[in-house]
PyMOL commands that place a pseudoatom at each C-alpha (Angstrom):
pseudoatom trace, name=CA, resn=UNK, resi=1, chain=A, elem=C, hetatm=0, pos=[0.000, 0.000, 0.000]
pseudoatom trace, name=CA, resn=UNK, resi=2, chain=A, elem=C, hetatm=0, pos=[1.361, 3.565, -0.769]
pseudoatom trace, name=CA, resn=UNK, resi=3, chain=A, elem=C, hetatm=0, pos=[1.686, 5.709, 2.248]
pseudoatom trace, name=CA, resn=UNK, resi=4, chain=A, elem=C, hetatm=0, pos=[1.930, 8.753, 0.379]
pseudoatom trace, name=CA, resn=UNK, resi=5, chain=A, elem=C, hetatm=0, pos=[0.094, 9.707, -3.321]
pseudoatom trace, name=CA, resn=UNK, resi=6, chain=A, elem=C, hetatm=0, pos=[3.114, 11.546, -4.148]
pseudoatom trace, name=CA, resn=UNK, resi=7, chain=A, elem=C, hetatm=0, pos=[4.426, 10.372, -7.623]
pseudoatom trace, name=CA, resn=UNK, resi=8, chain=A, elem=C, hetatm=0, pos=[7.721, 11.449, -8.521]
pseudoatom trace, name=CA, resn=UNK, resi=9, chain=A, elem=C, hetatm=0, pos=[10.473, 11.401, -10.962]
pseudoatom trace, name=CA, resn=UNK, resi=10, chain=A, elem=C, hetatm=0, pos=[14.060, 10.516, -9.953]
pseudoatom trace, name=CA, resn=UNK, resi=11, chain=A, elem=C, hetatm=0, pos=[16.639, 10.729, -12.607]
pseudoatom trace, name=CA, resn=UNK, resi=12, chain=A, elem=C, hetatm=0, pos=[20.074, 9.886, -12.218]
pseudoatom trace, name=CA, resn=UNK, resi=13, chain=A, elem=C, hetatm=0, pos=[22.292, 11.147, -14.805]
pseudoatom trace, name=CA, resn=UNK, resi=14, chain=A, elem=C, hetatm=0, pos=[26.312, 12.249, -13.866]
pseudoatom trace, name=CA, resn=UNK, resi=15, chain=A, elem=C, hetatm=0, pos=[29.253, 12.900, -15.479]
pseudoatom trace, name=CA, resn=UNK, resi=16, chain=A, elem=C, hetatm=0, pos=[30.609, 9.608, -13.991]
pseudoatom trace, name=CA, resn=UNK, resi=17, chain=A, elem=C, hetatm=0, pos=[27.640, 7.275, -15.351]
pseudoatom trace, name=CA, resn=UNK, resi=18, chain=A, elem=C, hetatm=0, pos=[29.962, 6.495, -18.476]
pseudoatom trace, name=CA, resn=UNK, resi=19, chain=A, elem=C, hetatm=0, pos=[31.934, 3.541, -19.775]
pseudoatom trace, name=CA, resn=UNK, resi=20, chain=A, elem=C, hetatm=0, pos=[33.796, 3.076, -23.034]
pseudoatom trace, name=CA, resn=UNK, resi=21, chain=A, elem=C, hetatm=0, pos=[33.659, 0.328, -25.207]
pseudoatom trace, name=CA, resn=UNK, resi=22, chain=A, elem=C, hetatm=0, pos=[34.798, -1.592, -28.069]
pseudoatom trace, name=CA, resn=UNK, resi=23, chain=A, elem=C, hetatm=0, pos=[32.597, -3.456, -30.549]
pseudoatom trace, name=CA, resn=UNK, resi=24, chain=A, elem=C, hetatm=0, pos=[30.708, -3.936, -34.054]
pseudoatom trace, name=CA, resn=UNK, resi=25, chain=A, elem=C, hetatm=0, pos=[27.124, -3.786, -34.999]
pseudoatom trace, name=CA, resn=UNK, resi=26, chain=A, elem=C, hetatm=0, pos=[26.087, -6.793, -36.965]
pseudoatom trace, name=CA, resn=UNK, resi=27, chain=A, elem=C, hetatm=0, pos=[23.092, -6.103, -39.530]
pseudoatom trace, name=CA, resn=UNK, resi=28, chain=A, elem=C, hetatm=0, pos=[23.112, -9.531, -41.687]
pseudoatom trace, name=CA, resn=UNK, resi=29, chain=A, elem=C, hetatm=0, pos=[24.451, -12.310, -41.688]
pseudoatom trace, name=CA, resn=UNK, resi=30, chain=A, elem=C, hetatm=0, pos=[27.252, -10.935, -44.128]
pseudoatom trace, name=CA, resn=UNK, resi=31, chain=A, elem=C, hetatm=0, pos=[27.492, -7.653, -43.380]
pseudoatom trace, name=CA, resn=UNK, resi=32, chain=A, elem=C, hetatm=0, pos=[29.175, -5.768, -39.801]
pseudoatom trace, name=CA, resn=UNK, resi=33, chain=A, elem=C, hetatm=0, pos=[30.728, -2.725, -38.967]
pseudoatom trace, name=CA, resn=UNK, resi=34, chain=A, elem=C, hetatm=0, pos=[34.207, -2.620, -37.803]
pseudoatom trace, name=CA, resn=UNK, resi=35, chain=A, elem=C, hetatm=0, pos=[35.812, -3.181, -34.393]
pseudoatom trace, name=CA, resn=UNK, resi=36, chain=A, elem=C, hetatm=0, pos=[35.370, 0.357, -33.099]
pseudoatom trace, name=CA, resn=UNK, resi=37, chain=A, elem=C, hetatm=0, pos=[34.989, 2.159, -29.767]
pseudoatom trace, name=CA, resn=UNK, resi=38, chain=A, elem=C, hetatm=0, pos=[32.638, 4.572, -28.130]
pseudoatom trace, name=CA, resn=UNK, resi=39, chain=A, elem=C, hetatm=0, pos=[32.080, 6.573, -25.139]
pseudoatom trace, name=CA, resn=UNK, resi=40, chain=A, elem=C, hetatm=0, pos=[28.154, 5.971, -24.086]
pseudoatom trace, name=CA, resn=UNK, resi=41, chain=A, elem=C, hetatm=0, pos=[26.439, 6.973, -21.002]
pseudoatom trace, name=CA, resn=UNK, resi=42, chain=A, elem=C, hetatm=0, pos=[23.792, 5.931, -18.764]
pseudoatom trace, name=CA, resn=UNK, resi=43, chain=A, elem=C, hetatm=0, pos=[20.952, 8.069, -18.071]
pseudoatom trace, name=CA, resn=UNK, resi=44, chain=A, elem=C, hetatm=0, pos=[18.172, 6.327, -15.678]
pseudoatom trace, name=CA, resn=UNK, resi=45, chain=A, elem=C, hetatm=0, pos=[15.103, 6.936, -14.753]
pseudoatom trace, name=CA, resn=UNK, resi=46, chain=A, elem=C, hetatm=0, pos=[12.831, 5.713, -11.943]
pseudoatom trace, name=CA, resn=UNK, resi=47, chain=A, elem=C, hetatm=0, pos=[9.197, 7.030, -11.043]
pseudoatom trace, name=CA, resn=UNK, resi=48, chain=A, elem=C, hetatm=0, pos=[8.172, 6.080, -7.875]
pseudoatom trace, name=CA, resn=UNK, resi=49, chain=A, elem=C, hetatm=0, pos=[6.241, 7.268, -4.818]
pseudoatom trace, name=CA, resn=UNK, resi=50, chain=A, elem=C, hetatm=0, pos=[7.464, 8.997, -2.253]
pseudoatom trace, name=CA, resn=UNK, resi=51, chain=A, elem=C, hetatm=0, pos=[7.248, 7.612, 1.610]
pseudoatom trace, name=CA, resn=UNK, resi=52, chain=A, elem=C, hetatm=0, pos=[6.060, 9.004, 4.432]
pseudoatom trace, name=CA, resn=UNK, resi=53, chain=A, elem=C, hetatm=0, pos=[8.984, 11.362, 5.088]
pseudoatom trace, name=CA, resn=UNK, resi=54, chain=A, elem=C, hetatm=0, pos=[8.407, 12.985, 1.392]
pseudoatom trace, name=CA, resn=UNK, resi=55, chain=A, elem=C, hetatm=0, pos=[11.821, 10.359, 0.070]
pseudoatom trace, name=CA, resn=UNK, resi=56, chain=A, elem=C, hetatm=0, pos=[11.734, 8.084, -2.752]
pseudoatom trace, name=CA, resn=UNK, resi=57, chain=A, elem=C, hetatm=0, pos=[14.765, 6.365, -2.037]
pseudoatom trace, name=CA, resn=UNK, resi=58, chain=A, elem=C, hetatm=0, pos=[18.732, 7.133, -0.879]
pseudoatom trace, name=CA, resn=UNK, resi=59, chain=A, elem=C, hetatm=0, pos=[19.778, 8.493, -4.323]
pseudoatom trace, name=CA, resn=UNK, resi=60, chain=A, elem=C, hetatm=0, pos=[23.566, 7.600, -3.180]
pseudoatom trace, name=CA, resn=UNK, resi=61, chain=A, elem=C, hetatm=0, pos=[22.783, 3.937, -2.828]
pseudoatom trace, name=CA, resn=UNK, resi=62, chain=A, elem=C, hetatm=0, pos=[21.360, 3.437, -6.479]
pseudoatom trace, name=CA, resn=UNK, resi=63, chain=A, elem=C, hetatm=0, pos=[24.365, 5.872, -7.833]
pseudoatom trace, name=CA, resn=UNK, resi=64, chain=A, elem=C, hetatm=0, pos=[27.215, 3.593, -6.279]
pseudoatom trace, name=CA, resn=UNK, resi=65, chain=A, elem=C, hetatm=0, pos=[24.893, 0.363, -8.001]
pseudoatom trace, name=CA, resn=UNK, resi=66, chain=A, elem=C, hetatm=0, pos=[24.924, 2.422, -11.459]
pseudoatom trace, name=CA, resn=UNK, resi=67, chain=A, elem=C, hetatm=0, pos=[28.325, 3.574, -11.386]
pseudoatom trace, name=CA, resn=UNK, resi=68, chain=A, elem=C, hetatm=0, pos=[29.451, -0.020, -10.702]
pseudoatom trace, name=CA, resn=UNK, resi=69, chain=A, elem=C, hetatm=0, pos=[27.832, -1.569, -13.441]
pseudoatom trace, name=CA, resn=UNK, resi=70, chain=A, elem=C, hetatm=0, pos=[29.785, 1.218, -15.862]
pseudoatom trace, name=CA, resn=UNK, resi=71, chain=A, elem=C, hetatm=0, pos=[32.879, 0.696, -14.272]
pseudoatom trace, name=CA, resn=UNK, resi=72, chain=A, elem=C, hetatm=0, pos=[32.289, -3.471, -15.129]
pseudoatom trace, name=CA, resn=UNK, resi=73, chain=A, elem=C, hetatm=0, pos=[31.887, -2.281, -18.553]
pseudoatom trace, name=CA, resn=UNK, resi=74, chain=A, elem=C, hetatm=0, pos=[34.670, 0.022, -19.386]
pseudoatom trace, name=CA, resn=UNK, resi=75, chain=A, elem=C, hetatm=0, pos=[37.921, -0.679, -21.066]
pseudoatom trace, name=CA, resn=UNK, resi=76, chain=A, elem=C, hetatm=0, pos=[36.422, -4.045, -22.741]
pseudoatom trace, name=CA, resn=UNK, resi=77, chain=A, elem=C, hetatm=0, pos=[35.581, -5.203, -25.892]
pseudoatom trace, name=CA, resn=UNK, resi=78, chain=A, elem=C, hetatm=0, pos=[31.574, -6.071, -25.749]
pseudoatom trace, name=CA, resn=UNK, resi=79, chain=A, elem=C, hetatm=0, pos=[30.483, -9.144, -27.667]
pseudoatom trace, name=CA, resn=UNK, resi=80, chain=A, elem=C, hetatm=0, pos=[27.039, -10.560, -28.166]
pseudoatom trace, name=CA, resn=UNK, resi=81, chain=A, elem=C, hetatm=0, pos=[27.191, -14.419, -26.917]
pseudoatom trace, name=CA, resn=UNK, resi=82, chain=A, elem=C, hetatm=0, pos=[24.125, -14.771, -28.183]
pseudoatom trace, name=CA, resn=UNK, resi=83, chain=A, elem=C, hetatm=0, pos=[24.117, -13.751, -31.886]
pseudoatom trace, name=CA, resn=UNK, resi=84, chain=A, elem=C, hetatm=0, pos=[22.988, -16.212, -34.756]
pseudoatom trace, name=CA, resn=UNK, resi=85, chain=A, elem=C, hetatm=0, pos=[25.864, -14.832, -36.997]
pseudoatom trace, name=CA, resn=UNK, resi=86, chain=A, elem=C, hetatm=0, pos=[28.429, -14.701, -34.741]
pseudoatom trace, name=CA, resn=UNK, resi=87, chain=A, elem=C, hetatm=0, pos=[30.352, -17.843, -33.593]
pseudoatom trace, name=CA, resn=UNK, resi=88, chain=A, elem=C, hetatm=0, pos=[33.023, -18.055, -31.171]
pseudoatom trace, name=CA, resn=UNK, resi=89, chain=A, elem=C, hetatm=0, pos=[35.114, -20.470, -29.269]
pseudoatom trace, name=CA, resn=UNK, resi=90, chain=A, elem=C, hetatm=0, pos=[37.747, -19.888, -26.364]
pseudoatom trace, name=CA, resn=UNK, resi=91, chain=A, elem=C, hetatm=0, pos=[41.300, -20.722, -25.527]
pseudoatom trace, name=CA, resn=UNK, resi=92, chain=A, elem=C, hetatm=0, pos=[42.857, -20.415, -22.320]
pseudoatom trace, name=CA, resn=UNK, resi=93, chain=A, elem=C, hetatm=0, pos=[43.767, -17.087, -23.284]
pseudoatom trace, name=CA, resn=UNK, resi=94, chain=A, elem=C, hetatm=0, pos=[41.824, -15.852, -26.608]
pseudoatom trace, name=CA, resn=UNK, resi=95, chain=A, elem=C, hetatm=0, pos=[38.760, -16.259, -28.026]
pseudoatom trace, name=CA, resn=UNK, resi=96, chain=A, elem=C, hetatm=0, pos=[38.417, -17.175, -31.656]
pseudoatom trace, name=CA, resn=UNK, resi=97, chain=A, elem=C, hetatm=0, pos=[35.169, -15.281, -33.139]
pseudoatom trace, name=CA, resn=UNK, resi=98, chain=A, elem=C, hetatm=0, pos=[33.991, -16.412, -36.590]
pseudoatom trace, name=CA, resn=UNK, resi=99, chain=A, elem=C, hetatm=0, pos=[31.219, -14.291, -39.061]
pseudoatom trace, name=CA, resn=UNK, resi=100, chain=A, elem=C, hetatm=0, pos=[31.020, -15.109, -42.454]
pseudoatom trace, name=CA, resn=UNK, resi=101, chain=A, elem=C, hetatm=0, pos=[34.467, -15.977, -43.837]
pseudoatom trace, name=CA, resn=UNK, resi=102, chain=A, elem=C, hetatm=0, pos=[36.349, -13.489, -41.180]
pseudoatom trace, name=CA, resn=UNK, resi=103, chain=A, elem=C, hetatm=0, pos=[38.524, -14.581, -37.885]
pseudoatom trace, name=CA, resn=UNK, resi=104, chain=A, elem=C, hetatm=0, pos=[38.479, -12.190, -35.127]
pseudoatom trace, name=CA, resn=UNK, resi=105, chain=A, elem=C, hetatm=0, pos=[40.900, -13.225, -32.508]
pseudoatom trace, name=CA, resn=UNK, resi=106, chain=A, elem=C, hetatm=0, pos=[40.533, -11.197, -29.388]
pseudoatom trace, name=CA, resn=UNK, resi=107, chain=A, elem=C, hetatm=0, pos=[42.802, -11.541, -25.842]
pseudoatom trace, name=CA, resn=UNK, resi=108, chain=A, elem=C, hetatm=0, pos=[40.630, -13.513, -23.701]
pseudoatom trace, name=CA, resn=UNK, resi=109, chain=A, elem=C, hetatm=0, pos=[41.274, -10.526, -20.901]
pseudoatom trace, name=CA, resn=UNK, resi=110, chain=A, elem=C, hetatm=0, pos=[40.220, -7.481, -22.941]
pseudoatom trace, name=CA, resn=UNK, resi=111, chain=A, elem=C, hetatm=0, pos=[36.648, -9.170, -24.132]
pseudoatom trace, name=CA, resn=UNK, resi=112, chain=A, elem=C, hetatm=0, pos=[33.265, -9.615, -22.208]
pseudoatom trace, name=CA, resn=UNK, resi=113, chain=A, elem=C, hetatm=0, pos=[30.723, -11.610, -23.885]
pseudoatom trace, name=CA, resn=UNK, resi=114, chain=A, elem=C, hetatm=0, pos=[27.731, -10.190, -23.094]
pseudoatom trace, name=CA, resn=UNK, resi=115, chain=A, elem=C, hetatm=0, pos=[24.090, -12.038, -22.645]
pseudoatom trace, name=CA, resn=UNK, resi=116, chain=A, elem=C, hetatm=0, pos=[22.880, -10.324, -25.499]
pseudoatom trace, name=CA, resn=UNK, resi=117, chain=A, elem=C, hetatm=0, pos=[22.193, -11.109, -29.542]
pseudoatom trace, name=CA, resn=UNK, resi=118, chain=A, elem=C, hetatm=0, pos=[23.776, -7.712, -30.920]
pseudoatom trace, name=CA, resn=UNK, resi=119, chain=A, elem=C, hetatm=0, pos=[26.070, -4.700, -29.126]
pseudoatom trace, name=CA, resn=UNK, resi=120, chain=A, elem=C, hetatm=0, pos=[23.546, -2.429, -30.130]
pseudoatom trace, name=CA, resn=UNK, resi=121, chain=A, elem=C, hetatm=0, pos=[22.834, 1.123, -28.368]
pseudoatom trace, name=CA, resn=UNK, resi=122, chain=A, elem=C, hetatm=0, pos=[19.004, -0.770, -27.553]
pseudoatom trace, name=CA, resn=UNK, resi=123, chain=A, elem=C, hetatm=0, pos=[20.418, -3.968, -26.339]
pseudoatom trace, name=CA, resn=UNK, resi=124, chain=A, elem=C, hetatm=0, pos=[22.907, -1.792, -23.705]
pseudoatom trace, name=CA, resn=UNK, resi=125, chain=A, elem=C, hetatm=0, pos=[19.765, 0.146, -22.513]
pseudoatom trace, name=CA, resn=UNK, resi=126, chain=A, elem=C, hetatm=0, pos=[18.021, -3.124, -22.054]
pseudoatom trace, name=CA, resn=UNK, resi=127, chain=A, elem=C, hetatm=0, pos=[20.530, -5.233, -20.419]
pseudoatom trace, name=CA, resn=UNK, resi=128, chain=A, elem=C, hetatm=0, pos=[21.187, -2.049, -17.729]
pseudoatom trace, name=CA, resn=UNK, resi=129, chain=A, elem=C, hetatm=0, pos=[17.116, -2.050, -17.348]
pseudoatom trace, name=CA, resn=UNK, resi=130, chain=A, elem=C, hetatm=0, pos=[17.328, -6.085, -16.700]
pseudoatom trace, name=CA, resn=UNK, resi=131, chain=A, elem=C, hetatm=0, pos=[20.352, -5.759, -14.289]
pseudoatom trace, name=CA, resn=UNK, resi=132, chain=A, elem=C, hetatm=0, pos=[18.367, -2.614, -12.601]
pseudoatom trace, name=CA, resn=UNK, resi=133, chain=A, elem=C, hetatm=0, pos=[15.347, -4.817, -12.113]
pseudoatom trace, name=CA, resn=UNK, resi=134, chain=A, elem=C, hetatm=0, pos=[16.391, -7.607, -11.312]
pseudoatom trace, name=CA, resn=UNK, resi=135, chain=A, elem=C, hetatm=0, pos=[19.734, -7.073, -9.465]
pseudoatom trace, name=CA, resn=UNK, resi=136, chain=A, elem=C, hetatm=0, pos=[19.369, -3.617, -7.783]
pseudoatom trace, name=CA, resn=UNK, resi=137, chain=A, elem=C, hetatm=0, pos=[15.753, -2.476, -6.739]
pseudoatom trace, name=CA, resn=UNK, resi=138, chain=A, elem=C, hetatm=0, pos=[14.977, -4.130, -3.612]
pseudoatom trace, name=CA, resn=UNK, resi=139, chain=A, elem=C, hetatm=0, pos=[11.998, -6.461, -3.957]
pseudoatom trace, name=CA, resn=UNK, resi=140, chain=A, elem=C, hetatm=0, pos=[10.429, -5.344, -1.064]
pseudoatom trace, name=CA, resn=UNK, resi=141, chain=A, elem=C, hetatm=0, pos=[10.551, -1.465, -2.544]
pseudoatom trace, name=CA, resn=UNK, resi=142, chain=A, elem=C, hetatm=0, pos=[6.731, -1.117, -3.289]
pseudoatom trace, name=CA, resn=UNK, resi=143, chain=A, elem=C, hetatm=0, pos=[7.347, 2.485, -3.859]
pseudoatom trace, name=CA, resn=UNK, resi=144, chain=A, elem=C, hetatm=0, pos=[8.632, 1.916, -7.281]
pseudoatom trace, name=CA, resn=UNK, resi=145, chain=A, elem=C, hetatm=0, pos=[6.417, 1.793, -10.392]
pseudoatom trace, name=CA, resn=UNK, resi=146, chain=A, elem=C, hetatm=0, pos=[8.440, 2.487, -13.365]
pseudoatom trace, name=CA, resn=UNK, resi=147, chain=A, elem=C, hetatm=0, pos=[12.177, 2.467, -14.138]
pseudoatom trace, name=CA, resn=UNK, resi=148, chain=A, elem=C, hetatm=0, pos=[13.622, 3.553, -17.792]
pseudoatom trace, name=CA, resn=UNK, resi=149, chain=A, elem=C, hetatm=0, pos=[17.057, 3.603, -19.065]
pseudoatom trace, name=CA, resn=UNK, resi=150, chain=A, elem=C, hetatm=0, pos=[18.759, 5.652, -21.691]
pseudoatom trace, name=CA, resn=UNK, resi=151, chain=A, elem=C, hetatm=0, pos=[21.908, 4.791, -22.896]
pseudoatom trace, name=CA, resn=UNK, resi=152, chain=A, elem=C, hetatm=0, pos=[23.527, 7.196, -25.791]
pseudoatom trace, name=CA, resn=UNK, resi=153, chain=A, elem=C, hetatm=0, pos=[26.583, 7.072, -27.622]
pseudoatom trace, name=CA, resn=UNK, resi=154, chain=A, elem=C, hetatm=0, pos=[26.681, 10.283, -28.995]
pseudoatom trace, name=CA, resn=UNK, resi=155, chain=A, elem=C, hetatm=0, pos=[25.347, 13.704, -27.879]
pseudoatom trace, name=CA, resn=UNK, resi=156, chain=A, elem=C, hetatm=0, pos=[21.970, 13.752, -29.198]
pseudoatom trace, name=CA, resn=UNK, resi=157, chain=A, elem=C, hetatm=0, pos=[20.810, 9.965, -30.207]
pseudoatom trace, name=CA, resn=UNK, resi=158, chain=A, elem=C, hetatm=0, pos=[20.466, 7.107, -27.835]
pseudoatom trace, name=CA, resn=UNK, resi=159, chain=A, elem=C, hetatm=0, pos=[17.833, 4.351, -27.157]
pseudoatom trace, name=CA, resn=UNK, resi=160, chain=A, elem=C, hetatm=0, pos=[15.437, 4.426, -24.250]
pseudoatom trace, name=CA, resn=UNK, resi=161, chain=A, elem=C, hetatm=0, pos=[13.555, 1.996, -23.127]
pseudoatom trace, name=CA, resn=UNK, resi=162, chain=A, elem=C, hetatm=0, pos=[11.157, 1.328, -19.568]
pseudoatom trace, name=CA, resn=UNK, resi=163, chain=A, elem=C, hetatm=0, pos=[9.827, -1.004, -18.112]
pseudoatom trace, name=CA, resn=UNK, resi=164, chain=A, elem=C, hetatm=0, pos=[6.202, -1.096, -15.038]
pseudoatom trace, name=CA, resn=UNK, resi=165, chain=A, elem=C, hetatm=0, pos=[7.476, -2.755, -11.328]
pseudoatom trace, name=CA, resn=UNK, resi=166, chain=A, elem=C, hetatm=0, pos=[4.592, -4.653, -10.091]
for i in range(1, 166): cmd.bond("trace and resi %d" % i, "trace and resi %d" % (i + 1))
show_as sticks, trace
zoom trace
């Protein structure tokens, strides 16, 4: 039961909510970008009612949760584990990715293979909104009713996507 009908917005966006990556795009079977970098960063928000002392939540709790999921981003090359065009094996120390008639050979250290069937701008804001979910917002938090997540790579375009709390 909400104590309070107070409905608020709480976004979380900082200069430090950043990571860079390496990766591709794939749009086809035969056709990818090349292995390039960017720097993206997370925007979140979460609507939510406030308690009984007029608070949504202790913004410096879900800050240190959001900056550490950048931080276990940055510096890595992002791969999709889950892509139908891209298949990859592993070594003790590389991994051997195969699309189409290419070999991509990347140091086993610099590469995180991510849950995910693309490294797209929309899968990034979509695995952050699953890890959000599921990982950071207490279950017991009945306050909470919507949480989005924006994730751009440039100034100006990004993907956004939200998701209701029961």
């Amino acid at each position: 039961m909400v104590e309070n009908e107070k409905q608020f917005e709480i976004e979380l966006f900082r200069e430090d909510m950043k990571f860079s990556v390496a990766h591709f795009t794939i749009f086809s079977e035969t056709n990818r970008e090349l292995l390039h970098g960017h720097n993206y960063r997370l925007h979140v928000t979460i609507s939510a009612y406030a308690n009984d002392n007029d608070m949504v939540f202790d913004y410096r709790w879900y800050r240190d949760k959001l900056l550490q999921l950048c931080r276990s981003l940055d510096g890595h090359c992002l791969m999709p584990a889950l892509s139908k065009y891209l298949k990859y094996k592993q070594t003790k120390d590389e991994y051997e990715f195969l699309f189409t008639n290419q070999r991509i050979i990347l140091p086993k250290a610099d590469v995180l293979l991510m849950p995910l069937k693309n490294i797209t701008t929309e899968s990034l804001a979509e695995w952050f909104l699953d890890k959000i979910c599921n990982e950071i917002i207490e279950p017991e938090n009945k306050f909470i009713n919507v949480v989005s997540t924006k994730i751009s790579s440039y100034s100006g375009q990004y993907a956004r996507i939200s998701r209701k709390i029961s």
